[in-house]
C-alpha positions in Angstrom: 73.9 66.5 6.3 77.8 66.4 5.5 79.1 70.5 5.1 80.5 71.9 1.5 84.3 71.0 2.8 83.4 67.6 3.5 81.6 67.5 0.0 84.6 68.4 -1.5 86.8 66.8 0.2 85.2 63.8 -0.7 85.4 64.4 -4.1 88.9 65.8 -4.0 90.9 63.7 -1.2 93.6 65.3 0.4 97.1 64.3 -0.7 100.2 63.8 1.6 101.4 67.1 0.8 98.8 68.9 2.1 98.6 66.5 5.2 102.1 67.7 5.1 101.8 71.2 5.2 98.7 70.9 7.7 101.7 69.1 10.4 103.9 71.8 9.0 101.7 75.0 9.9 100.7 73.0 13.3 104.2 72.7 14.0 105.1 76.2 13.2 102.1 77.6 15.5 103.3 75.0 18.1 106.6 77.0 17.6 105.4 80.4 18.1 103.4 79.2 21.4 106.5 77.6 22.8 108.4 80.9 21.8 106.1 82.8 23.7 105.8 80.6 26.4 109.5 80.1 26.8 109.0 84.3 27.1 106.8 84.4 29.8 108.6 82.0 31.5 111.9 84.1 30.8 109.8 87.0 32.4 108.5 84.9 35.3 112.1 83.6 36.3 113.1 87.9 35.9 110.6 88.0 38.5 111.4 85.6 40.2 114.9 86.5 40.3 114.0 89.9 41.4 111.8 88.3 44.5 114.6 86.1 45.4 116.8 89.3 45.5 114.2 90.9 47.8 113.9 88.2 49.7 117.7 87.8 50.6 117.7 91.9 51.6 114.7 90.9 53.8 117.0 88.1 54.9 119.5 90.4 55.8 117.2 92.8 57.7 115.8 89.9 59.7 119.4 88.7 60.5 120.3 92.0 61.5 117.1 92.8 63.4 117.9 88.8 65.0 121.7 90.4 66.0 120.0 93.4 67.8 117.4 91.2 69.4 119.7 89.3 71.0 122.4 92.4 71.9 119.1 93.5 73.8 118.3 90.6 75.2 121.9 90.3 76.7 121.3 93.7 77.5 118.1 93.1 79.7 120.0 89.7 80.9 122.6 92.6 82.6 120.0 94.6 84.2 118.6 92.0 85.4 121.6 90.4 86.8 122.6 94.3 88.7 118.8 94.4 89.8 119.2 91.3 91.3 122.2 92.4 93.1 121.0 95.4 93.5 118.0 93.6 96.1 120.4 91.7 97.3 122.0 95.1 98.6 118.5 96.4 99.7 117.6 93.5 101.5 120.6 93.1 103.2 120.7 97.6 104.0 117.2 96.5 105.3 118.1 94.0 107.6 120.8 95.9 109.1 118.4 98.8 109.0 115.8 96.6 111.0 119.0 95.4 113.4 119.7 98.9 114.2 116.5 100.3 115.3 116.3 97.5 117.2 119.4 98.7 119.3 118.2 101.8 119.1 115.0 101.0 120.5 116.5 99.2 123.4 119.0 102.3 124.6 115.7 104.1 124.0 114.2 101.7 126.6 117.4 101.7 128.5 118.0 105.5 128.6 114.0 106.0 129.5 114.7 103.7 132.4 117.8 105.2 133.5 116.3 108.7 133.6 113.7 107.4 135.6 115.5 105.9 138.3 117.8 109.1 138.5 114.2 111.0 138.3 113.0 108.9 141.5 117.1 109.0 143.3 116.8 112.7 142.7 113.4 112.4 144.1 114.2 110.3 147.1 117.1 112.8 148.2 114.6 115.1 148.8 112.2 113.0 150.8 113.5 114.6 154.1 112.7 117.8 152.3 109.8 120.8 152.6 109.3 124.3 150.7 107.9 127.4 152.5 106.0 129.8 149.9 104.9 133.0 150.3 107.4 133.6 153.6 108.2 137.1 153.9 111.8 137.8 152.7 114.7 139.5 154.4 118.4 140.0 153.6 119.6 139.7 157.3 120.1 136.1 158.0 119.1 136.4 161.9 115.7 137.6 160.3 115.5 134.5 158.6 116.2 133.0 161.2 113.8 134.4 163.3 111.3 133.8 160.5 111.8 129.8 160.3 111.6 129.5 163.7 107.9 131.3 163.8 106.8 128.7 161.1 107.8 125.7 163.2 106.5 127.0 165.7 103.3 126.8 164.5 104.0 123.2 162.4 105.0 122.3 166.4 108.3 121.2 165.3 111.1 122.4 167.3 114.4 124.2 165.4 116.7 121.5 166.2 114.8 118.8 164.1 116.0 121.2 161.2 119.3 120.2 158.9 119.4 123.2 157.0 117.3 126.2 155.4 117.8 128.5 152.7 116.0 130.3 149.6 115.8 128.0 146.4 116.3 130.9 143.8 118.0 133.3 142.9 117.8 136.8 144.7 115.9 138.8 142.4 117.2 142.1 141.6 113.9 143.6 140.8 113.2 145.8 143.4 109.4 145.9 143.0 109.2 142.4 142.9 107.6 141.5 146.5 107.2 138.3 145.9 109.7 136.3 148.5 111.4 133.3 147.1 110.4 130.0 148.5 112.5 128.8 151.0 113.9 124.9 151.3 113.7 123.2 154.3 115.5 119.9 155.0 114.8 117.8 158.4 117.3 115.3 160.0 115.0 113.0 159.8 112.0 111.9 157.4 109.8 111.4 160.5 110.4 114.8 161.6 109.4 116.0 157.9 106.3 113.9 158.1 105.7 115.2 161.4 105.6 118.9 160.1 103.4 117.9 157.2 100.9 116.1 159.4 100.3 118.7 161.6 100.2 121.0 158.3 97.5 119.2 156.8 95.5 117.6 160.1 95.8 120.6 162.7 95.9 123.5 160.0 98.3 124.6 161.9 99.8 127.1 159.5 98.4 130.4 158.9 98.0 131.9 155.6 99.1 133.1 153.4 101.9 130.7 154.4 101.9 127.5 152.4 104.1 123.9 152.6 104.9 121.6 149.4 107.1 118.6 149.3 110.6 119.3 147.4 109.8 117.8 144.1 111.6 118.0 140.9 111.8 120.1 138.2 109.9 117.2 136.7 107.9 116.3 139.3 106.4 120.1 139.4 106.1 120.4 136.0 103.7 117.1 136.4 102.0 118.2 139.4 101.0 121.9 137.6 99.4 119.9 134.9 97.8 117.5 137.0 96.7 120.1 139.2 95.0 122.3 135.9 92.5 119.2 135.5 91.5 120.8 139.4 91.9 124.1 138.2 89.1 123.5 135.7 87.0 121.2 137.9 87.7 118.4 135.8 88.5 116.4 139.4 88.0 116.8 143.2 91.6 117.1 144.7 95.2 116.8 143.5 97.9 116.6 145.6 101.3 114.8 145.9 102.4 112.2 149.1 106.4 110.9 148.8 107.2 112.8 145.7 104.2 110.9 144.2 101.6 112.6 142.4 97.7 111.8 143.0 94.2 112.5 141.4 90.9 112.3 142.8 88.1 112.1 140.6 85.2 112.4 143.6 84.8 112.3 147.3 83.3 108.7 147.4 85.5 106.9 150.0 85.6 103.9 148.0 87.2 105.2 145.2 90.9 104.9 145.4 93.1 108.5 144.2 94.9 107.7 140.3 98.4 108.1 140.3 100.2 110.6 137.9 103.5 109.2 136.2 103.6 110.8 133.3 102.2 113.9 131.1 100.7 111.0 128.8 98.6 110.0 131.8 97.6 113.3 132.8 96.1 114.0 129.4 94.3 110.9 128.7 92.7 111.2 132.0 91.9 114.9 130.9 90.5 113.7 127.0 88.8 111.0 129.5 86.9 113.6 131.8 86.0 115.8 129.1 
């Protein structure tokens, strides 16, 4: 069923004016589209514009940002490059550190040695050597004399075997001290000193409160007191010293063979041992 504008146009045909002025008003909307199209794209390329601005300052900052990465980088190149020397310093203070304790350990060695054999020259000097304790003091030398000569009398070892004799300290000037001062005694010979300490030790020749030691040193003494507190505290059976050599005895069995004492080390690991 055809609609009333159809009817009538049917009955009244349009004429080429008004096809006219139908292109005309078509054209003239087409107009005002493209007029506001040709505005939003005006407004687009503003924006567009205004991105491309904000893009170049974001350029920029990247650039910049770029310049200061690599400033740092160069930066962290040069550190590394002083750290490297830097080891290169350490490694080589290290190896001369390692070089010189390795010197220094060898004097060490060489010193310990050194002392050692003076500590057994001073020792062997001595060998020829005895100490009287607890020998009555006087300060007339005849008395002296008279009291050496009744000691070896009773160690059956006649005067003349004797080199020399004297006190080994100092004369005390306490004058309630009675405690005499020990008195050296050095033989002509060695067998003449062994003689005296074998009848000491064998015959019990020697009354007391009279005593005989061998002439040790200072160290040697020192090493023999300590040695001699492990017998003090019956931690062993005997201690006693042969040559300027210091011995242990840990029991009476006869096949047990007497330690030797070198060292303060030795004395109190055998101590920690017994304990």
């Amino acid at each position: 069923m055809s609609s009333e504008k159809e009817i009538q146009q049917k009955k009244n045909p349009p004429t080429w004016k008004d096809k006219s002025q139908e292109i005309l008003d078509s054209l003239a909307g087409l107009t005002t589209s493209i007029s506001e199209l040709n505005t939003k794209i005006s407004g687009v390329s503003g924006d567009v514009a205004k991105l491309d601005f904000k893009v170049s300052g974001v350029s920029d900052d990247v650039a910049k940002l770029d310049c200061k990465v690599s400033g740092i980088c160069d930066d962290v190149a040069s550190i590394r490059q002083e750290l490297n020397s830097v080891k290169g310093l350490v490694h080589d203070v290290s190896d001369r550190t390692t070089a010189v304790e390795s010197k220094i350990s060898v004097v060490e060695d060489e010193n310990k040695q050194l002392r050692q054999e003076l500590e057994d020259m001073q020792q062997y000097s001595r060998k020829g050597n005895i100490v009287i304790h607890n020998l009555s003091e006087s300060p007339k030398p005849i008395e002296e004399h008279k009291l050496i000569s009744e000691v070896l009398d009773q160690l059956k070892i006649p005067l003349s075997a004797v080199d020399v004799f004297h006190r080994l300290e100092p004369i005390r000037m306490e004058k309630n001290n009675p405690k005499p001062r020990p008195m050296l005694v050095k033989f002509i010979t060695h067998a003449a000193r062994n003689e005296a300490l074998y009848n000491l030790y064998n015959r019990k020749s020697l009354k007391r409160p009279l005593f005989v030691s061998e002439h040790l040193t200072k160290q040697r003494n020192e090493l023999f007191k300590a040695a001699n507190d492990l017998y003090k505290n019956k931690l062993i059976k005997s201690c006693y010293t042969r040559n300027g050599r210091i011995f242990v005895r840990i029991d009476e069995k006869p096949e047990t063979k007497p330690i030797i004492m070198n060292s303060f080390e030795e004395v109190y690991q055998l101590e920690h041992l017994l304990h």
